[in-house]
LUMTI-910751 format. One line per 8 residues: number of its first residue (from 0); their letters; for each residue x, y, z of C-alpha. Coordinates in pm, whole numbers. Layout:
% LUMTI-910751
NUM) A) X/Y/Z  ...
***
This chain:
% LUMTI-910751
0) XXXXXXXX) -8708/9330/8461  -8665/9221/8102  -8669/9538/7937  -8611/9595/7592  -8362/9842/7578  -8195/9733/7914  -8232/9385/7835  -8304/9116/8099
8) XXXXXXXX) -8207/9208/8484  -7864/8952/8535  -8002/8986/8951  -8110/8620/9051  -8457/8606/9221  -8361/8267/9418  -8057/8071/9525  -8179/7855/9247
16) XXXXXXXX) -7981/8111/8973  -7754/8212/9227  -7395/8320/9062  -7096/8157/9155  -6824/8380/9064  -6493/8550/9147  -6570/8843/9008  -6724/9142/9180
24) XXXXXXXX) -6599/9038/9495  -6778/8665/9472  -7064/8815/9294  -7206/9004/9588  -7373/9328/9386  -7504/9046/9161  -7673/8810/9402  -7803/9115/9620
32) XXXXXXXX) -8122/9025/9389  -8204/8730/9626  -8231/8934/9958  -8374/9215/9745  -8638/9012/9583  -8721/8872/9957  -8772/9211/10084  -9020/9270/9761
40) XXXXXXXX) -9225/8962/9860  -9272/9048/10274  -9346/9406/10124  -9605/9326/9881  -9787/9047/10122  -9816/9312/10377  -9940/9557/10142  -9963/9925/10228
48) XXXXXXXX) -9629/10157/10200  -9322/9909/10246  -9117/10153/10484  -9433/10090/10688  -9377/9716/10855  -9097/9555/10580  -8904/9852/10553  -8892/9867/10941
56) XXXXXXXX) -8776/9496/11016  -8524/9534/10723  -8377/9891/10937  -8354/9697/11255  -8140/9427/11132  -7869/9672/10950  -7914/9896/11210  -7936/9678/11487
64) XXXXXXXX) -7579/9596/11569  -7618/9195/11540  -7515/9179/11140  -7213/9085/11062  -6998/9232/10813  -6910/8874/10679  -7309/8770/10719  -7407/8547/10453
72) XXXXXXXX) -7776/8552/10324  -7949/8296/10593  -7756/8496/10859  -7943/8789/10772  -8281/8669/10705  -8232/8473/11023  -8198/8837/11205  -8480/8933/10980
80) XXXXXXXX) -8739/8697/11149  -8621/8766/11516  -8644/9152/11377  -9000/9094/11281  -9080/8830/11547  -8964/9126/11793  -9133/9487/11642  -9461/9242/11568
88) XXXXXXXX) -9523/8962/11743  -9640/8612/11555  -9857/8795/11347  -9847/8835/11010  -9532/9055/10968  -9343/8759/11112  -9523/8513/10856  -9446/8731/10556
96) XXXXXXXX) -9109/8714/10665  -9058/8337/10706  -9241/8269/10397  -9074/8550/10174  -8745/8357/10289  -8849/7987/10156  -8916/8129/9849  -8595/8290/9750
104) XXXXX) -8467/7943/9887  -8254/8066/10195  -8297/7891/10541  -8437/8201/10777  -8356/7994/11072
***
C-alpha cells in the first residue's frame, strides 16, 4: 500500500528489496511480504475466491508436516509446487504457482 495516512507498506514485494537486518529476529515479520505477495499473485491468476485452489495449496504445506521450522523462503515455495503439483495435477494451479514464485525472485525448486 502507499497510503497516506499509513504511509508506504515497509513489506518487500521481491527478494529484490529484501531486508537484511538483525532486528526483528533477521527481519522475518518484515520480509513475510515476499511469500505474502506470492500467495497474492497464484490467487489472483486463478481468480475466483483464493481459499478456493491458492488458499488450499498454501494449507497443505503448513499443515502438511514437511515445513520446517527453520524453512527459508525457496524451501517453502518448493513444498508449495509439490503441494499444488499434488491437489491439481500440471494444470494451471501448478503454473500459477511456479510462475508466482519467479516473480517474487525465489527459486521454487
Amino acid at each position: 500500500y502507499d497510503d497516506d495516512v499509513l504511509g508506504k507498506d515497509p513489506q518487500p514485494a521481491t527478494m529484490d528489496d529484501y531486508v537484511h537486518t538483525g532486528s526483528d529476529n533477521g527481519g522475518v515479520h518484515l520480509n513475510s511480504g515476499i511469500p505474502n505477495h506470492a500467495f497474492y499473485l497464484v490467487a489472483t491468476a486463478l481468480g475466483g475466491h483464493a481459499w478456493e485452489r491458492a488458499g488450499q495449496i498454501w494449507y497443505d504445506v503448513l499443515t502438511g508436516g514437511e515445513l520446517q521450522e527453520d524453512a527459508q523462503f525457496a524451501d517453502f515455495a518448493a513444498l508449495t509446487v509439490k503441494a499444488a503439483r499434488e491437489r491439481y495435477g500440471t494444470g494451471d494451479e501448478l503454473q500459477a504457482v511456479k510462475k508466482a514464485w519467479e516473480e517474487v525472485k525465489v527459486p521454487a525448486s
